[in-house]
LOGU-326826 format. One record per atom (N, C-alpha, C): x, y, z; residue in one letter. Coordinates in steps of 0.05 Angstrom, whole numbers, plus 5000, padded with zeros to 4 digits. Layout:
N
XYZa...
END
This chain:
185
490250245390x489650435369x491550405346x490850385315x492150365293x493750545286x495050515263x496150745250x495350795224x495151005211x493850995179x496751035166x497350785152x500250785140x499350715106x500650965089x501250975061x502650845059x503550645045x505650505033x506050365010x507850434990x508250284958x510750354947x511050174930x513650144905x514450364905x515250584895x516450764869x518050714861x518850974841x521050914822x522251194837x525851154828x526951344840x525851714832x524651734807x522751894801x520151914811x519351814833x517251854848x514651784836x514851584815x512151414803x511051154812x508651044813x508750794829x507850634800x507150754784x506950654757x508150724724x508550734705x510050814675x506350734661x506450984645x504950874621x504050614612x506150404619x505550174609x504749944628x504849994659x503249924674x505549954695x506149624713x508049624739x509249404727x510849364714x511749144701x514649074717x515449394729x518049434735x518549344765x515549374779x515849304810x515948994816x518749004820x519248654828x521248734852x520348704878x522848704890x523748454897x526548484905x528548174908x527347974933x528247884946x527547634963x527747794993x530047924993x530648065010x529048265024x526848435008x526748625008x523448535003x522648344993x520348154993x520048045022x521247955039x521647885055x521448165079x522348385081x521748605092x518648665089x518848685066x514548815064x514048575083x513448295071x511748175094x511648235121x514248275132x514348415159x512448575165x512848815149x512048965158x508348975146x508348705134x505048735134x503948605154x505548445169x503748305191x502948495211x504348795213x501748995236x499349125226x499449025190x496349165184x494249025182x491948945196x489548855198x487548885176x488149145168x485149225140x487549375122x487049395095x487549445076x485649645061x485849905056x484150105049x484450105018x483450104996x484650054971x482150274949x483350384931x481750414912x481450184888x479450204871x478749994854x480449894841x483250134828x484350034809x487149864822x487149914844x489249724863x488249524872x485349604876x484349324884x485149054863x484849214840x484249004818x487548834812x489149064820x491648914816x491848714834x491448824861x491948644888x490048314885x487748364881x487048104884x487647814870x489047804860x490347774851x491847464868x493247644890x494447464918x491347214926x488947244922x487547134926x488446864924x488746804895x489546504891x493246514886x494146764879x496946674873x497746614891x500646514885x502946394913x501046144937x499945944913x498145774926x498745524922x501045424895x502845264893x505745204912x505644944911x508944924934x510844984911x510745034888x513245124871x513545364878x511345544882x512345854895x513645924902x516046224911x518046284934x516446214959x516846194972x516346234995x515446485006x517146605001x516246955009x514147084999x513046994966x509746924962x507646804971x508046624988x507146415003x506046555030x507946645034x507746905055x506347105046x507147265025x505347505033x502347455019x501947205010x499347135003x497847055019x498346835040x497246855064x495847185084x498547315088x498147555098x495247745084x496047765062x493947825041x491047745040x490447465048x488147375053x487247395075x488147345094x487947355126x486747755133x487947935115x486448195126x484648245113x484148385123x480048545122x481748685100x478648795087x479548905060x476949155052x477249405053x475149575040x476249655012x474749714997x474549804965x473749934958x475150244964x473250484947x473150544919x470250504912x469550514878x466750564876x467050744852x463050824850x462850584827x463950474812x463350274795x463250064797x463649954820x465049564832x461749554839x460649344848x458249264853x459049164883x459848954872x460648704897x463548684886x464748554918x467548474920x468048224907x470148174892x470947884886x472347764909x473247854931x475047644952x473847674976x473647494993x473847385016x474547685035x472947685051x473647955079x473948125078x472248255046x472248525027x469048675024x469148875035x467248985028x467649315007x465149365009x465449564977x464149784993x465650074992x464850365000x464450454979x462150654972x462250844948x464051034951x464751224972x466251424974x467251465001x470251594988x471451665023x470251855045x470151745065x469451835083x471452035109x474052195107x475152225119x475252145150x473052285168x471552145186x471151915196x470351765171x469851515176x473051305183x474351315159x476251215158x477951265189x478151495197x480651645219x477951405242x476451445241x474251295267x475250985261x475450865234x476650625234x479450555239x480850685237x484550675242x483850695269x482450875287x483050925317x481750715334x479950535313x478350365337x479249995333x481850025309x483649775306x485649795335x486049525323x488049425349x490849385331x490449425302x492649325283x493249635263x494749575251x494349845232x493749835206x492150065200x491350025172x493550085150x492550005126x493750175108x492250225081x493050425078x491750545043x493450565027x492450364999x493950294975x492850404958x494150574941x493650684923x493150994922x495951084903x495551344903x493751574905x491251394890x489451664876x487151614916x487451434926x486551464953x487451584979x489051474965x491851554985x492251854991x491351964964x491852284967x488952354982x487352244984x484952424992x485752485020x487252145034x487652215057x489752365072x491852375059x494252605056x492652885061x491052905043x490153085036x487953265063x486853055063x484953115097x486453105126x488453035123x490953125136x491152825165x489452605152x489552365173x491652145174x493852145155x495951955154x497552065166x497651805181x500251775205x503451755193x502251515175x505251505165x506051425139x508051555125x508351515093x511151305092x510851115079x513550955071x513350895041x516250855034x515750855007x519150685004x518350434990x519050274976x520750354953x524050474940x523850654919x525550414915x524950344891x525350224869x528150424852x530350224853x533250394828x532350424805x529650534795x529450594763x528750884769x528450974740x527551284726x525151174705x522751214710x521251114690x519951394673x520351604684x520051804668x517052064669x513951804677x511951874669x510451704680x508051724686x505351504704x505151734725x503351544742x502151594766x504451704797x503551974800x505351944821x505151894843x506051774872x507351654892x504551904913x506152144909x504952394924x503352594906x501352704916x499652884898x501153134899x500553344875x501453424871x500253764889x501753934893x500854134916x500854054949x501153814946x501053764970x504053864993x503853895022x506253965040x506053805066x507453635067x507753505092x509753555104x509353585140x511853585152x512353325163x514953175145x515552885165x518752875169x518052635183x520552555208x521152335199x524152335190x525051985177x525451875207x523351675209x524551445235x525951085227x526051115191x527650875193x528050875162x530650725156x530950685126x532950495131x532750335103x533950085109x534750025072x536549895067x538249925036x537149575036x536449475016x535949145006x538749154985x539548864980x541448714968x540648804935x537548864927x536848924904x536849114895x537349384914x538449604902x535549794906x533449654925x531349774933x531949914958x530950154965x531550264996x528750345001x528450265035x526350315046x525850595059x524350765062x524451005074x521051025087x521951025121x518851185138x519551335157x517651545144x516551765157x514651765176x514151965197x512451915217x511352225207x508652345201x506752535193x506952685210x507552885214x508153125242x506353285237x504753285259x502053505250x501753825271x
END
């Protein structure tokens, strides 16, 4: 049985984006090298459109041997999982092992995390909150980035109250710190 794990960038102000897009999220080699880890236990990737659009991205990047390596890696990783795309506007998927939902299904989704053998995860805030919200995420981690960007999109919806349990955090060489929570219900 899976786990339904939130996970992304922020900024130490709790944004995963600025006005002017993600220009800021670069983490170091180190800390590049951590996410892959920890993407090899997710199987499917839950995404809304406008993350989708960022993400695919990995399709063809990090496909050159001039690449890091650690691109190399999480582009592989990237292609290799199943992929859903919630959007009322997308038609069809542009990548490989992607299919297209019109709308969340709370239900549906909790029936898909419990009947993996891997764990999922849901990218992107504005999805991310529905399922926060319906009260099915297992687990929140968050990537915080050493900036203040001021303004964008935030990390957690707003009204929202979770009770969680730090079970691990970990400091990178780049001045990024990792932080997960386990969702106490």
């Amino acid at each position: 049985m899976g786990r339904l794990v939130y996970s992304m960038i922020t900024s130490l102000d709790g944004f995963v984006n600025d006005p002017d897009g993600i220009g800021w999220v670069e983490p170091g080699e180190q800390a590049h090298r951590f996410i892959n880890g920890r993407s090899r236990a997710i199987g499917t990737l839950l995404m809304g459109r406008r993350m989708y659009d960022v993400m695919k991205a990995w399709q063809t990047m990090a496909t050159e041997p001039s690449d890091p390596e650690v691109y190399h890696e999480y582009g592989e990783l990237w292609r290799a999982a199943d992929k859903v795309v919630f959007s009322t506007t997308r038609e069809e998927p542009e990548t490989p092992r992607t299919r297209v939902e019109r709308s969340f299904d709370a239900a549906a989704v909790r029936a898909l995390v419990d009947a993996s053998s891997k764990d999922v995860s849901i990218d992107g805030p504005t999805l991310a909150a529905q399922a926060l919200q319906a009260g099915i995420v297992d687990e929140v981690s968050m990537y915080v980035q050493p900036i203040v960007v001021g303004a964008g999109q935030r990390f957690l919806p707003a009204r929202l109250r979770l009770d969680l349990g730090l079970e691990e955090e970990r400091r990178f060489d780049d001045g990024m710190v990792f932080l997960r929570y386990d969702v106490r219900r």
